[in-house]
VEXBAPA-989032 format. One line per field, with one value per residue (C-alpha): chain; residue number from 1; x, y, z. Coordinates in Angstrom, 2 decimals, m for minus. Each point is the difference from the previous one (the first is absolute). Example, Ala and Ser with C-alpha at 12.3 -4.5 7.8 and 13.67 -1.06 7.14 Angstrom:
# VEXBAPA-989032
c c(A, A)
k c(1, 2)
u c(12.30, 1.37)
v c(m4.50, 3.44)
w c(7.80, m0.66)
# end
This chain:
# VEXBAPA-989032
c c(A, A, A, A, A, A, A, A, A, A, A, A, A, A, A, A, A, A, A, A, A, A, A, A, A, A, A, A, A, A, A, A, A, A, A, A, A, A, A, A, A, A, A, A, A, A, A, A, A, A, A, A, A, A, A, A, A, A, A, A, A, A, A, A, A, A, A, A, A, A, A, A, A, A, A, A, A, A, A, A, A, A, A, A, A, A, A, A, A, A, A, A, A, A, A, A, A, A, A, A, A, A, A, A, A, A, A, A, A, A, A, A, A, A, A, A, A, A, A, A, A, A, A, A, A, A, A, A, A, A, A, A, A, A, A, A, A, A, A, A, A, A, A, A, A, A, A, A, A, A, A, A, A, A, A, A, A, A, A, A, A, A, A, A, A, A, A, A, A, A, A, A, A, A, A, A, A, A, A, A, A, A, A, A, A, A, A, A, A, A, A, A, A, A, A, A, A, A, A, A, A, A, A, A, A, A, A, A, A, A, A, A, A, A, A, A, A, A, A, A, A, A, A, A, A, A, A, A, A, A, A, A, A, A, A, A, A, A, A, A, A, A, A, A, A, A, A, A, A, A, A, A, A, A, A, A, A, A, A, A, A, A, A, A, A, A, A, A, A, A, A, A, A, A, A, A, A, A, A, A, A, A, A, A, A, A, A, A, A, A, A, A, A, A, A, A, A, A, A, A, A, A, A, A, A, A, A, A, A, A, A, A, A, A, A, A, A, A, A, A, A, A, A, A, A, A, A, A, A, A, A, A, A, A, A, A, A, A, A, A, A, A, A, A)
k c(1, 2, 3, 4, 5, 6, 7, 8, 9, 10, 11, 12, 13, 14, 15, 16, 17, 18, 19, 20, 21, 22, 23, 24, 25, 26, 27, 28, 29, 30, 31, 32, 33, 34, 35, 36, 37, 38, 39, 40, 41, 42, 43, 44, 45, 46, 47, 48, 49, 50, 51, 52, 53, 54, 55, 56, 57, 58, 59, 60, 61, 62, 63, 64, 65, 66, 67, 68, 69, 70, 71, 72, 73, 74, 75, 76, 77, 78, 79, 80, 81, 82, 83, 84, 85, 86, 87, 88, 89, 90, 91, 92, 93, 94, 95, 96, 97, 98, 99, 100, 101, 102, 103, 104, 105, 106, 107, 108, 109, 110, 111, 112, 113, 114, 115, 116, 117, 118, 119, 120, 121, 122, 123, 124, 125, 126, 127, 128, 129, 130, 131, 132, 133, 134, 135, 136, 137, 138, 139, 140, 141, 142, 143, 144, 145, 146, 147, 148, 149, 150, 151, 152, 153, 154, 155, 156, 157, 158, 159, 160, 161, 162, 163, 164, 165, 166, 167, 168, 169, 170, 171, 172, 173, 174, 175, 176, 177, 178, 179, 180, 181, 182, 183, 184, 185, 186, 187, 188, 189, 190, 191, 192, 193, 194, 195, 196, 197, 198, 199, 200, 201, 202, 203, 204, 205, 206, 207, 208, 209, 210, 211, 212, 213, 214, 215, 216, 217, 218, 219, 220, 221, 222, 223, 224, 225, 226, 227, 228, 229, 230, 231, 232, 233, 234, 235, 236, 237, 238, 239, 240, 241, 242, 243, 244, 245, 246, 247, 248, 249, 250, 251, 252, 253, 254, 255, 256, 257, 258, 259, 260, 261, 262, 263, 264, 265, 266, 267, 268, 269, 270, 271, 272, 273, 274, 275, 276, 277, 278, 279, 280, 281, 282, 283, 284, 285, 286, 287, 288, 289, 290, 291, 292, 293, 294, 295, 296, 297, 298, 299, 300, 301, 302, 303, 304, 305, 306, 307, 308, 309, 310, 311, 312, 313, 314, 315, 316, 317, 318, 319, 320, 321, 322, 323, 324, 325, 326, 327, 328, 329, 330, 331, 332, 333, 334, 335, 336, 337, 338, 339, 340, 341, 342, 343, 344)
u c(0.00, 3.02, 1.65, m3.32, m0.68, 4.32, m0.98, m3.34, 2.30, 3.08, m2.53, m1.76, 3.54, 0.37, m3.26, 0.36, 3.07, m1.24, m2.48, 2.63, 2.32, m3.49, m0.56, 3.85, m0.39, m3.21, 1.72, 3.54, m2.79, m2.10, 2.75, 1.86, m3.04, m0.24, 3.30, m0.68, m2.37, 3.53, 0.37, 2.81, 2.68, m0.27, m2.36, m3.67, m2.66, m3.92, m3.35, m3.05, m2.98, m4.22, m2.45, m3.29, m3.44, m1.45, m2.91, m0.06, 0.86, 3.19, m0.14, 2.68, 0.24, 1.66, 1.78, 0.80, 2.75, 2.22, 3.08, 3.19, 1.89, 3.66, 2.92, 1.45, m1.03, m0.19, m1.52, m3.60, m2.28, m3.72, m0.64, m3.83, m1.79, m1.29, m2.98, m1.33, 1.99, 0.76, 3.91, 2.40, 3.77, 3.14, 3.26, 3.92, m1.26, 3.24, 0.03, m2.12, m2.94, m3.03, m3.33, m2.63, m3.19, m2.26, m2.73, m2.95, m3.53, m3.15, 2.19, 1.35, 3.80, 2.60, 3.13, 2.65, 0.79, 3.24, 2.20, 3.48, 2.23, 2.15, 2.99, m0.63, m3.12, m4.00, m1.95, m3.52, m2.50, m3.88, m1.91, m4.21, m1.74, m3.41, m2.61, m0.52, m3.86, m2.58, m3.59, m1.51, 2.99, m0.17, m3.80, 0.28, 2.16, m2.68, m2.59, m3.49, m0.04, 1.57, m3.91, m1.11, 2.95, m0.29, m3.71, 0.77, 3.28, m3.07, m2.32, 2.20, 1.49, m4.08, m1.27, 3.35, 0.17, m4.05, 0.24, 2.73, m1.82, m2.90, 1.61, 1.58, m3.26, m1.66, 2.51, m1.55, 0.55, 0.20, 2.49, m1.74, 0.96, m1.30, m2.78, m1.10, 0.49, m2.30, m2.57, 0.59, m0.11, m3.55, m1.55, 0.94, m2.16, m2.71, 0.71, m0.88, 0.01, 3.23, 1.49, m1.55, 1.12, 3.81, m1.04, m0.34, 3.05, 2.06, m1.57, 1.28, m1.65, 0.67, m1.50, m3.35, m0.66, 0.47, m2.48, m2.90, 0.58, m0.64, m3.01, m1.86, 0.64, m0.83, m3.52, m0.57, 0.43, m2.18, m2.73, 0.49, 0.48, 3.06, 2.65, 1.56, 3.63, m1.25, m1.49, 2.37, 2.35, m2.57, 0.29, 4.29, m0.23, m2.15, 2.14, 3.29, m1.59, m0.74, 3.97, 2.26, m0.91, 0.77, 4.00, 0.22, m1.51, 2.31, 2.15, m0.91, 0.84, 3.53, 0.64, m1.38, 2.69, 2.32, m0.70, m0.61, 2.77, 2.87, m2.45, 0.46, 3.39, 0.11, m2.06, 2.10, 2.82, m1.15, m0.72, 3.08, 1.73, m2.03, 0.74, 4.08, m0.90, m1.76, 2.93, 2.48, m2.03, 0.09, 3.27, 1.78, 2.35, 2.84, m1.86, m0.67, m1.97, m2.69, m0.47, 0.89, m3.72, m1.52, 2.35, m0.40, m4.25, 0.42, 2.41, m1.88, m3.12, 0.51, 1.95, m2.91, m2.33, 1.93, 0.43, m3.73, m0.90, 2.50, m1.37, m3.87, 0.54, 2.35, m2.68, m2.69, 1.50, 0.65, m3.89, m1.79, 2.24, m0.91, m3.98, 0.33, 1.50, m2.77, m2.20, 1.00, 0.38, m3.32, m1.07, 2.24, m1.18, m3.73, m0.17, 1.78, m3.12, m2.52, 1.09, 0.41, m3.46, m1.71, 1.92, m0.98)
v c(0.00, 2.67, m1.34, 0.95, 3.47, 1.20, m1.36, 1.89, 3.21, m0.51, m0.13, 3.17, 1.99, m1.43, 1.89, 3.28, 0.94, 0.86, 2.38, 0.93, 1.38, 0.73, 2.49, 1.54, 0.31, 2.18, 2.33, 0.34, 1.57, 2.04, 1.78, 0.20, 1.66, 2.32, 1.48, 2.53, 1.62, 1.30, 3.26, 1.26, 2.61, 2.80, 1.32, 1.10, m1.39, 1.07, m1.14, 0.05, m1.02, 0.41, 1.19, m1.53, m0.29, m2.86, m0.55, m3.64, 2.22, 1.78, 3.62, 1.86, 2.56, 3.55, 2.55, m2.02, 1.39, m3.09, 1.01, m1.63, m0.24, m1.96, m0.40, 3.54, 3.20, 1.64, m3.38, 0.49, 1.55, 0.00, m0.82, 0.41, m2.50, 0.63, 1.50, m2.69, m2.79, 0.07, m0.93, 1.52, 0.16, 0.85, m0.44, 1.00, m2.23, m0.69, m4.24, m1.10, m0.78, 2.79, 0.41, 1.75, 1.88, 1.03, 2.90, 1.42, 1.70, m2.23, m3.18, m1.83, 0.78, m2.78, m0.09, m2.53, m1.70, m1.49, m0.04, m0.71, 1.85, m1.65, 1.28, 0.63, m2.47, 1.80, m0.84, m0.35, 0.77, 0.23, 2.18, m0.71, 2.92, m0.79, 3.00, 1.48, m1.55, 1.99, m0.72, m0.19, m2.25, m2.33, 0.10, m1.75, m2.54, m0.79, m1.89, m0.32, m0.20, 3.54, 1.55, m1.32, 1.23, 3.22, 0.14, m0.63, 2.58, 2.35, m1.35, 0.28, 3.05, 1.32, m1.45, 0.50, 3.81, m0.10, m1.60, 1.85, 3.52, m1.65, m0.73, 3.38, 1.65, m1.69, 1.11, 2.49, 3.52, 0.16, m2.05, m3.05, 1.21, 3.72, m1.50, m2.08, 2.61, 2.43, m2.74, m0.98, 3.97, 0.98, m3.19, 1.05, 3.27, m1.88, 1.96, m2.66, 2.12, 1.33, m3.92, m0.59, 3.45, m1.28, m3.61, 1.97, 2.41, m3.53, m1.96, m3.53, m3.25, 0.35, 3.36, m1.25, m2.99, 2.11, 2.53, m2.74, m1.31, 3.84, 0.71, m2.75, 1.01, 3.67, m1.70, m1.77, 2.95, 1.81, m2.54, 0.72, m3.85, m2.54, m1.64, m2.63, m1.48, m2.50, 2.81, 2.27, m3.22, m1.10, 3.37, 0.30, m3.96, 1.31, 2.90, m1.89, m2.80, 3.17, 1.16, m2.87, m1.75, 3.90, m0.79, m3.66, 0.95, m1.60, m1.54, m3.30, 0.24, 1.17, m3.24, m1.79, 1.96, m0.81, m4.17, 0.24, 1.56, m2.41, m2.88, 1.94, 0.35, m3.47, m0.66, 2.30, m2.29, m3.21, 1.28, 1.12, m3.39, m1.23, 1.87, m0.29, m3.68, m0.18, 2.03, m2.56, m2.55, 2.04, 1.02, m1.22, 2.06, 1.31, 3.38, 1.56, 2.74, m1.91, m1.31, 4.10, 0.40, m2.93, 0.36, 4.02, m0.93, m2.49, 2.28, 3.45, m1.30, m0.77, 3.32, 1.59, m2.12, 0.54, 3.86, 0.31, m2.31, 1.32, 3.48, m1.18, m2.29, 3.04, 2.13, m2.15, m0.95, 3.60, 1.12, m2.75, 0.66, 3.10, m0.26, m2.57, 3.20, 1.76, m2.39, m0.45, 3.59, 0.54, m2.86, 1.21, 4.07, m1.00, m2.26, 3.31, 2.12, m2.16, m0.43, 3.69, 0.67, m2.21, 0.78, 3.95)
w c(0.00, 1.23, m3.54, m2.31, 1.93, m0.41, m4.03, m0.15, 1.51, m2.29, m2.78, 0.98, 0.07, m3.59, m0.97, 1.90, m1.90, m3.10, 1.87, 1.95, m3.25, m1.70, 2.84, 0.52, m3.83, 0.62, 2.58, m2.17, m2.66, 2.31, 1.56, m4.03, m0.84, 3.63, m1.25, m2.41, 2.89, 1.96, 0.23, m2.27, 1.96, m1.66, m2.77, m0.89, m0.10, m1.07, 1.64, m2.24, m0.36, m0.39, 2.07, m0.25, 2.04, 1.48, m2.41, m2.17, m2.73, 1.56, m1.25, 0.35, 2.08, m0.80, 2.44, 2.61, 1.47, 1.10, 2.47, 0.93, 2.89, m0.07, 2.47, 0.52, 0.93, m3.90, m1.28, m0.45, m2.59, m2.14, m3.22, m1.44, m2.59, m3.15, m0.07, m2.86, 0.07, 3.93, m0.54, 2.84, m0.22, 2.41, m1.63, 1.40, 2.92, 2.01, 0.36, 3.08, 2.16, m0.28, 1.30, m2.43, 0.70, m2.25, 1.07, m2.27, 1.25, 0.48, m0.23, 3.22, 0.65, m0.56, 2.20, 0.80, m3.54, m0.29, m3.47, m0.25, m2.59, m1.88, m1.88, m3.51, 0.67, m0.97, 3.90, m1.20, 2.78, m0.90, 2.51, 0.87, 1.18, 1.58, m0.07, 3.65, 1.19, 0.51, 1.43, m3.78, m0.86, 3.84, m1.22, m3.31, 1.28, 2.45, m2.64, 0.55, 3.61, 0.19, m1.12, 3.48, 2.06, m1.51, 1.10, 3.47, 0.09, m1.06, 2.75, 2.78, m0.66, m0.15, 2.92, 2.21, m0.89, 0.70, 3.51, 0.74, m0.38, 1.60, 2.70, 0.44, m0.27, 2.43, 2.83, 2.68, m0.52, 3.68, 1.54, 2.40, 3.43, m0.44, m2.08, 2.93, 2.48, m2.08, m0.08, 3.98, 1.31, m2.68, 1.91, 3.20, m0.63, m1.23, m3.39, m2.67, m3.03, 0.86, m0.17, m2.92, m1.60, 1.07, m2.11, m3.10, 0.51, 0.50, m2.73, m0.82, 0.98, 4.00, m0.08, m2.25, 2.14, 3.69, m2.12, m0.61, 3.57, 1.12, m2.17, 1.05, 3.70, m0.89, m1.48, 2.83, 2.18, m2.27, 0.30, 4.14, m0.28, 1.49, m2.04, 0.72, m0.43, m2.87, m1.94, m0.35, m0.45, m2.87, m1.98, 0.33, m1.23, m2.68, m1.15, 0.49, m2.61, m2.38, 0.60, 0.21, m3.42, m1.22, 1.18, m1.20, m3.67, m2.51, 2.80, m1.38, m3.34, 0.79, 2.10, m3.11, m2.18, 2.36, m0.36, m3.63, m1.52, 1.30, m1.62, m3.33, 0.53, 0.38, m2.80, m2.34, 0.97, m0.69, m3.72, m0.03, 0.80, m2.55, m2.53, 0.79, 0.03, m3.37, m1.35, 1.19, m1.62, m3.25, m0.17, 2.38, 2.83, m2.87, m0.75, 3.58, m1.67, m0.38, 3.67, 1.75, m0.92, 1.74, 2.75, 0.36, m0.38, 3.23, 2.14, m0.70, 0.54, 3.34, 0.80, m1.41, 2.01, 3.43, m0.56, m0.21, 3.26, 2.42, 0.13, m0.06, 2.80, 1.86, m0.56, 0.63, 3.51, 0.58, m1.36, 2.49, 3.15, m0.65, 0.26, 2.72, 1.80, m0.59, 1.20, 3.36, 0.26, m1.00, 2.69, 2.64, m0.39, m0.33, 2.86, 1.92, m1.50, 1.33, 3.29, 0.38, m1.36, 2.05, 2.53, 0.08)
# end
């Protein structure tokens, strides 16, 4: 057995050397062809060059200023393309390492590309500029389900901006404290009218369900009649159910933004899978043209979807702590006014 397995060994040796000298063979010709890419001592050298957009098509782009920056201090320059056929050049380039740039307005800046100059040797470096996005342009790559997202951008930037100035409006024009203390010191002197004169100086819901409270004990007292604690109870319940649905109005609709529009989102970027999918099925992955639009479609989409549902459900958390505030202080300040009616 030892005598087969040092055969089946010697035998393998045998067969590894021709891959062996196969592969030493490969490496003496990769590094005989590596060694016209030395830099030569001494010399110039030119980089050149298109520059071209990154449509299918590959249009060339004109006045892009492409700069230059080599070892030294004086080493660096710009050179602009053709304005039709979008062809740069920079020649007397001492031989080196360089790092190009190329600038232009509306197109995204690119920085950091190497190219090495050779001497006496063309450098050929092709430049893509990509147009700078804008919300048109992030909107088209969003496909169909960017018509829904855009409708609920709209809605919550309605209904937030509503709620907000609701909101604001509804605030007393007298602060709580000397609102109450008004109310507390007219009651105290039996002066009715007076309290309910102060209500509609105040405004806002507090001050319209203290003044319905106050009426019906001014009718009461008008009628020489008693009140009791459950009437007066029964009309603030009754003017608080005419007030509060007032500060929730449209509440709802911006929590159901707020779910929707990461669904969308979500939605937007299963389409867009699909469609970078299909395209691989098509073509294949060698022209990565094709799948940027499926793959912009799936990431965008839920951006799009994620901008639009943070700020509802902010708001929306902001909007209904905010009423719930109201409530109890409308509780807390008529349950005060009762007690010190029935009380006097």
């Amino acid at each position: 057995m030892i005598r087969n397995i040092g055969l089946a060994i010697i035998i393998a040796s045998l067969l590894m050397l021709p891959v062996l000298a196969f592969a030493q063979d490969e490496e003496a010709a990769e590094t005989t062809m590596e060694a016209p890419a030395t830099l030569a001592s001494g010399g110039t050298g030119i980089i050149r060059g298109t520059v071209v957009d990154t449509s299918p098509n590959r249009n060339p782009v004109g006045g892009v200023t492409v700069s230059y920056v080599g070892s030294g201090v004086d080493n660096r320059g710009e050179a602009t393309s053709d304005a039709t056929t979008g062809e740069y050049e920079i020649s007397g380039l001492p031989a080196g390492q360089y790092v190009l740039s190329a600038h232009k307005s509306g197109y995204a800046d690119r920085t950091e590309m190497p190219g090495t100059v050779v001497s006496g040797n063309d450098t050929v470096v092709e430049i893509k500029m990509r147009k700078k996005d804008t919300p048109i342009t992030y909107f088209q790559k969003m496909g169909i389900v960017g018509w829904p997202l855009l409708l609920c951008s709209i809605l919550m930037l309605t209904y937030i901006i509503e709620r907000a100035f609701a909101l604001i409006k509804a605030r007393s024009r007298i602060g709580t404290e000397q609102f109450m203390a008004r109310i507390t010191e007219s009651l105290r002197n039996d002066n009715i009218m007076e309290a309910v004169s102060t209500c509609e100086e105040a405004g806002g819901p507090l001050a319209n369900v203290l003044k319905s409270g106050l009426l019906r004990y001014s009718q009461a007292m008008i009628e020489e009649r008693g009140v009791t604690k459950e009437e007066i109870q029964e009309s603030i319940q009754e003017a608080g159910l005419l007030e509060i649905p007032q500060l929730e109005r449209n509440l709802p609709i911006i929590g159901t933004i707020g779910m929707v529009a990461p669904l969308l989102g979500l939605l937007g970027t299963v389409t867009g899978m699909i469609r970078a999918f299909t395209t691989i099925a098509l073509e294949g992955t060698g022209d990565p043209q094709q799948l940027a639009g499926g793959i912009s479609e799936a990431l965008l989409t839920t951006a799009a979807g994620l901008t639009i549902a943070i700020p509802c459900l902010v708001a929306y958390g902001l909007f209904d702590a905010r009423v719930n505030s109201y409530v109890v202080e409308i509780e807390q300040v008529s349950n005060e006014m009762i007690n010190s009616l029935l009380m006097g």
